[in-house]
C-alpha positions in Angstrom: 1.3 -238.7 -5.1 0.9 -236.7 -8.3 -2.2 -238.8 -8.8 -3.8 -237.8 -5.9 -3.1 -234.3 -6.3 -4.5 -234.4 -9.6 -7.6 -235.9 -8.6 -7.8 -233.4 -6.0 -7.8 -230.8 -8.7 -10.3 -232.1 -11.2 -12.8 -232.2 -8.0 -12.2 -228.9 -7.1 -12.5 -227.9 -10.9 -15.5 -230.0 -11.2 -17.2 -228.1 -7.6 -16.3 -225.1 -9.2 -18.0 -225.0 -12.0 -21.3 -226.9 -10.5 -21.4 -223.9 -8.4 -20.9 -221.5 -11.1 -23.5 -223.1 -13.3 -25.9 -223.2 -9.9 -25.0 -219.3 -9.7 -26.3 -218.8 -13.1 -29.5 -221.0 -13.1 -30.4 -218.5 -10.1 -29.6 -215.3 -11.4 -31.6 -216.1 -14.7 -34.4 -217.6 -12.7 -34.4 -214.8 -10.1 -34.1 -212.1 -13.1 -37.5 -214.0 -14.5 -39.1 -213.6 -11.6 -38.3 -209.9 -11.5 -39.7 -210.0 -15.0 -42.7 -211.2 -14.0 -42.9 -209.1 -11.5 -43.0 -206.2 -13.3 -45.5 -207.0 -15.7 -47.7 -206.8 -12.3 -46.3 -203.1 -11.5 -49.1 -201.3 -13.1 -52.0 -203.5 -11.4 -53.7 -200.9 -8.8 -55.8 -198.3 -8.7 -54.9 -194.8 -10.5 -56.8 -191.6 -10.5 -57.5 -190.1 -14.0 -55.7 -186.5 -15.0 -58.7 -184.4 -13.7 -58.9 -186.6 -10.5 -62.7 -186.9 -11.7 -62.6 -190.5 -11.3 -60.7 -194.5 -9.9 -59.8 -196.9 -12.3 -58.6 -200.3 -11.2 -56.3 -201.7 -13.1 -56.0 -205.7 -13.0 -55.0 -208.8 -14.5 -57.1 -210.7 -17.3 -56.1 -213.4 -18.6 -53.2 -212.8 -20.4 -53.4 -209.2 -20.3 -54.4 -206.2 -18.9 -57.6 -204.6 -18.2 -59.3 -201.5 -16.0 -62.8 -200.6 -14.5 -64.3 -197.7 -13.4 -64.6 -198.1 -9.3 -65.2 -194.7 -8.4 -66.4 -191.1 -9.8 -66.3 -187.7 -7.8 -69.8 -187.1 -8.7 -71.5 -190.1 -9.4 -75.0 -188.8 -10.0 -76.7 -187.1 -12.5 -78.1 -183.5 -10.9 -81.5 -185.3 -10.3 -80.2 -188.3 -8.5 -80.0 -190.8 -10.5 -77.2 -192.9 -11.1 -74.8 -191.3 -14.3 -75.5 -194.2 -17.1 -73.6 -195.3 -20.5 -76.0 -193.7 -22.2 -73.3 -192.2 -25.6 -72.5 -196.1 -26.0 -73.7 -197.0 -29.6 -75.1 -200.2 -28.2 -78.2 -199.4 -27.1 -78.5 -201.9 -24.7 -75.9 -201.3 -22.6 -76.9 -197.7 -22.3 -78.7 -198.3 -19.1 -75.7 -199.8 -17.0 -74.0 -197.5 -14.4 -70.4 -195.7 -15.1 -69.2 -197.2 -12.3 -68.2 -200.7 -12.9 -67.3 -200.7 -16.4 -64.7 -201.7 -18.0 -63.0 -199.3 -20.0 -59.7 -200.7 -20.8 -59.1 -204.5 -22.3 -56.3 -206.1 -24.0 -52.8 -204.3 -22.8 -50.4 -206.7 -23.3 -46.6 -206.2 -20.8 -44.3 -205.6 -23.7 -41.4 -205.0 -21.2 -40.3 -202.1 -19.6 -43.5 -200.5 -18.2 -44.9 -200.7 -21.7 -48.5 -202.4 -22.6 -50.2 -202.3 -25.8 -52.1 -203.4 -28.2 -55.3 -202.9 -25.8 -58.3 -201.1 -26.2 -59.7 -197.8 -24.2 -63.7 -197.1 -23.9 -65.1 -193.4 -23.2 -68.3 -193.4 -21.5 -68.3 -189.8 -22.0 -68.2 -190.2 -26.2 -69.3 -193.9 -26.5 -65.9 -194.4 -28.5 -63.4 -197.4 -28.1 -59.7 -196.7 -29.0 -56.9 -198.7 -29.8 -54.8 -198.3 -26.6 -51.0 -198.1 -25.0 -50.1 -197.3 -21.8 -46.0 -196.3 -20.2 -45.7 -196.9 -16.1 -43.3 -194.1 -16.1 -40.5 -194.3 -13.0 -41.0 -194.4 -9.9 -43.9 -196.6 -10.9 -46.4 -193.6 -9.8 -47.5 -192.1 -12.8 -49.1 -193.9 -15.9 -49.3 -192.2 -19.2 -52.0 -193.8 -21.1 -52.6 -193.0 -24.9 -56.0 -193.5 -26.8 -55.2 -193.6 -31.2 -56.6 -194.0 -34.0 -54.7 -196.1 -36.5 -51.5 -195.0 -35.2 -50.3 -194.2 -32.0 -49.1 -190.8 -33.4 -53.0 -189.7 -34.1 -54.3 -189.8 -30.7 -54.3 -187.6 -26.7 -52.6 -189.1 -24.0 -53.3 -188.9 -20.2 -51.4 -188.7 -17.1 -52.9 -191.0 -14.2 -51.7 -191.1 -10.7 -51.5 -194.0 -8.3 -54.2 -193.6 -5.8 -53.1 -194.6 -2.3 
């Protein structure tokens, strides 16, 4: 009798702590998955601080980039389309504002940080080194152009366009 009642234990033991172990595998996988979701929160479109133009924000290989999908006043007072024309390569002065890309690189750091990318300004031809912070609520985006350090540099406020 004390045989079987000790066999009865060690299986119930033994189903514990399968299903303790199962418990675990799931919350770490689940909390990976919540991980990677995250990296994804800033992908979207966000309006820049003066609302003056779109920028979609998107995945790229295995980082982050943004285009310019939309400007409040596209065209230059005669008409024509507003061109890349402060770019110090002079053959992509020609191409239109709208469609470029002007941020490349940003990696998900954790947290709703990304660095180590790159911003482009159409409006001074300059690239900066790059970070952005998805602040909470996941609604606002502060993105920081620098030189050399992220201390020498101007940040940005962008909102999530709906």
């Amino acid at each position: 009798m004390s045989d079987l009642f000790q066999g009865n234990i060690e299986n119930t033991t033994n189903m514990i702590s399968k299903s303790i172990l199962t418990g675990a595998f799931f919350v770490l996988g689940s909390g990976l998955v919540a991980l990677a979701q995250s990296a994804e929160a800033v992908v979207g479109t966000w309006y820049t601080t003066d609302q003056r133009g779109k920028v979609e924000i998107y995945p790229c290989d295995d980082a982050y980039c943004g285009k310019i999908i939309w400007l409040k006043e596209p065209k230059n007072p005669d008409g024509t389309p507003k061109l890349d024309k402060e770019n110090p390569d002079e053959t992509l002065q020609d191409r239109t504002i709208v469609g470029i890309n002007i941020l490349e690189g940003l990696t998900f750091e954790g947290e709703g940080e990304y660095e180590d990318g790159e911003i482009y300004d159409p409006e001074s031809g300059k690239t900066y080194s790059c970070l952005m912070r998805l602040k909470e609520g996941g609604n606002e985006l502060e993105v920081r152009g620098y030189i050399g350090i992220s201390l020498v540099g101007r940040s940005e406020k962008w909102t999530r366009a709906e």
